[in-house]
N, C-alpha and C positions, 0 to 999 in steps of 0.2 A: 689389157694388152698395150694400150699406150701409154700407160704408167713405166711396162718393161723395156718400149723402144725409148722413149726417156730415159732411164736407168741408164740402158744400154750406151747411148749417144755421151751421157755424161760420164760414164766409169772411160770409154775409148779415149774420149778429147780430154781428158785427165792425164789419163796414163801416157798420150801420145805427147802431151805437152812437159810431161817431167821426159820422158825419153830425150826428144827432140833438144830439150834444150838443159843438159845433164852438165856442159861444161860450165854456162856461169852458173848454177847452182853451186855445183864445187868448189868454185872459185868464191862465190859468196858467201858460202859458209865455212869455207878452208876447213875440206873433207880429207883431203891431201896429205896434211898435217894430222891426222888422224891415225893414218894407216899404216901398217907395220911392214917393212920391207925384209924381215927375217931371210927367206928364202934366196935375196938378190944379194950377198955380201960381195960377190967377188965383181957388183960394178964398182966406176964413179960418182962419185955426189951426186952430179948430173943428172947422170943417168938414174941413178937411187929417187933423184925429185918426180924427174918423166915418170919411172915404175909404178911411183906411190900414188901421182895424177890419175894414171891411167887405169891402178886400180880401184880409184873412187870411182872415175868416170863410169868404168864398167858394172860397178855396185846402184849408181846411181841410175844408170840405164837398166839394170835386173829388177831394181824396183818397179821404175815404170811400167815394165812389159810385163808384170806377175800381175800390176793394179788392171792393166787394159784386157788381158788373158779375158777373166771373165765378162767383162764388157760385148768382149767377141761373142762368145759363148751366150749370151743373153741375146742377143741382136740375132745369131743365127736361130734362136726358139721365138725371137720375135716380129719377125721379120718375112717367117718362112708361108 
């Protein structure tokens, strides 16, 4: 059982630390640069750069929260 609030603690402060801090990730691996803005043609540059940021950002924050999910999930079986 303390092996799983372990687990649990470590899978949350993982996934809460990629969430939390999702912009300089992106920016340190120029995720940005990456992502296709197909859908957005009828902005500006500009705005086409913000689009493609903010769908790393969001990418990079959907990771975090799918990694902590289970985290939750263990902690509530282990904890209860």
């Amino acid at each position: 059982m303390v092996a799983y609030r372990i687990l649990s603690l470590i899978l949350i402060a993982a996934g809460a630390a990629i969430t939390y801090s999702a912009k300089p990730i992106v920016v340190k691996l120029k995720l940005d640069e990456k992502m296709t803005a197909d859908e957005a043609e009828e902005l500006s540059e500009d705005k086409i750069k913000e689009y493609r940021f903010l769908k790393a950002m969001v990418r990079v924050k959907t990771a975090g929260l799918l990694l902590m999910l289970p985290g939750v999930f263990l902690a509530l079986y282990a904890f209860r």
